[in-house]
C-alpha positions in Angstrom: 0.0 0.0 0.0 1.3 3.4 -1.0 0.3 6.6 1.0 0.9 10.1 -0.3 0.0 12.9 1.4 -0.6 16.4 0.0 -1.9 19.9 1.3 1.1 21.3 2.8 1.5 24.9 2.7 3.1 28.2 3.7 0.2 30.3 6.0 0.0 32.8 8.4 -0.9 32.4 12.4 -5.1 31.9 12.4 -4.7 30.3 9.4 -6.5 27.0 8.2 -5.0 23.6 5.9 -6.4 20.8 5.5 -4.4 18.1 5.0 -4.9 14.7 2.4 -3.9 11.3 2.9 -4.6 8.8 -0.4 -3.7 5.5 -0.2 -3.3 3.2 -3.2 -5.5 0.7 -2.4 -8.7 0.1 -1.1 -8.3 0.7 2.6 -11.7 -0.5 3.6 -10.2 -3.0 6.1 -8.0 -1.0 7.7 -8.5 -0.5 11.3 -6.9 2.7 12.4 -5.2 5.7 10.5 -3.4 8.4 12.0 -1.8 12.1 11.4 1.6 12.4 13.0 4.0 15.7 13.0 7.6 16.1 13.7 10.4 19.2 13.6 13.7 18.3 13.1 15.6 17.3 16.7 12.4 16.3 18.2 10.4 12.9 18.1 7.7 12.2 15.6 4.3 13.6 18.1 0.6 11.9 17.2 -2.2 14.2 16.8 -5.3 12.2 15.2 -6.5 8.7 14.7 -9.4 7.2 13.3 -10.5 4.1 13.2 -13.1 2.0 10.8 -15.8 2.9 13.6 -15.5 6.5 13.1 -14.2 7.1 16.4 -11.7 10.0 16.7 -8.9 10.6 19.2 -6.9 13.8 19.7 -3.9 15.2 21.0 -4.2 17.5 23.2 -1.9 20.4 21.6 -4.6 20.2 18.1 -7.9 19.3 20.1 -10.4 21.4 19.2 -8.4 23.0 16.3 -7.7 19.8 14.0 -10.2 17.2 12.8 -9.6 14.3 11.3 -11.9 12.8 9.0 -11.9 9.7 5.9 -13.9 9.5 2.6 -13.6 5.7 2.0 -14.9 5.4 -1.4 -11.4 7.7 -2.2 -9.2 5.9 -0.1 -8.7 9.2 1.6 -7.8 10.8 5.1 -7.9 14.0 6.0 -7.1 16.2 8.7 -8.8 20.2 8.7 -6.3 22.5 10.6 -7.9 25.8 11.9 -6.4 28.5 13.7 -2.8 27.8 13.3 -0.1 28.4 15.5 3.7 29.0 14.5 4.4 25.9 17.2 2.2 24.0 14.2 5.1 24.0 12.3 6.6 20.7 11.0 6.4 17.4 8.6 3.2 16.1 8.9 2.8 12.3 8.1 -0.5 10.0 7.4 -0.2 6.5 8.9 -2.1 3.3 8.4 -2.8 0.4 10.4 -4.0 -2.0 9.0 -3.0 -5.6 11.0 -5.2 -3.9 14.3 -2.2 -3.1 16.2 -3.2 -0.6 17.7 -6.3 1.6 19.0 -7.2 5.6 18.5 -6.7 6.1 22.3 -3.4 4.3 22.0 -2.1 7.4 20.4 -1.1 9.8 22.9 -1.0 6.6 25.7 1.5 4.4 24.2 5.5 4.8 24.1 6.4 4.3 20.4 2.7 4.0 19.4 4.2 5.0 15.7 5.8 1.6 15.7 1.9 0.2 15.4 1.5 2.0 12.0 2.9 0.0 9.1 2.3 2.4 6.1 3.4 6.0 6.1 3.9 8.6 3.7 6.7 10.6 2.9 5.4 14.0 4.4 4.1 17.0 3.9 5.5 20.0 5.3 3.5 22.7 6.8 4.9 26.1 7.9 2.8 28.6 10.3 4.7 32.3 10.1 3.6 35.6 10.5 
């Protein structure tokens, strides 16, 4: 399965993205998909997961500002980003599981939750300056 993501952008603090996710396959088994971030130096930080269900689960730092979202008949996921901050900064990644490693709650609970996710893009960079 290959997972591109695209949406990435230069924008200005208060500013909205919204971020895609297509994989190349029909995903309608997998179980959980996720938006990850990370700045260079720092470890890769889960925001968002979704699972077949519907349900969501949120970082703190994004709740209430991102949702994450999936139109299955496109193989897509998505994540809305309102009212950006420069701290927003960084390489955001989609990630797929799709052996049911892992839960949406296991996101911000589990040490090396990323290691649960077996398909991941290659990035898209978003940039929040003034």
């Amino acid at each position: 399965v290959q997972v591109v993501e695209s949406g990435g952008g230069s924008v200005r603090p208060g500013g909205s993205l919204r971020l895609s996710c297509v994989a190349s396959e029909s995903t309608d088994s997998r179980l959980c998909m996720a938006w990850f971030r990370q700045v260079p130096g720092k470890e890769r930080e889960g925001l968002a997961a979704i699972d077949s269900d519907g349900t969501t689960h949120y970082a703190e730092p994004v709740k209430g500002r991102f949702t994450i979202s999936q139109d299955s008949a496109k193989n897509t996921l998505y994540l809305e980003m309102t009212s950006l901050k420069p701290e927003d900064t960084a390489m955001y990644y989609c990630a797929l599981d799709l052996r049911g490693m892992t839960t949406v709650g296991a996101l911000t609970r589990k040490v090396d939750v990323e290691r649960d996710y077996e398909y991941w893009g290659q990035g898209t960079q978003v940039t929040v300056s003034p």
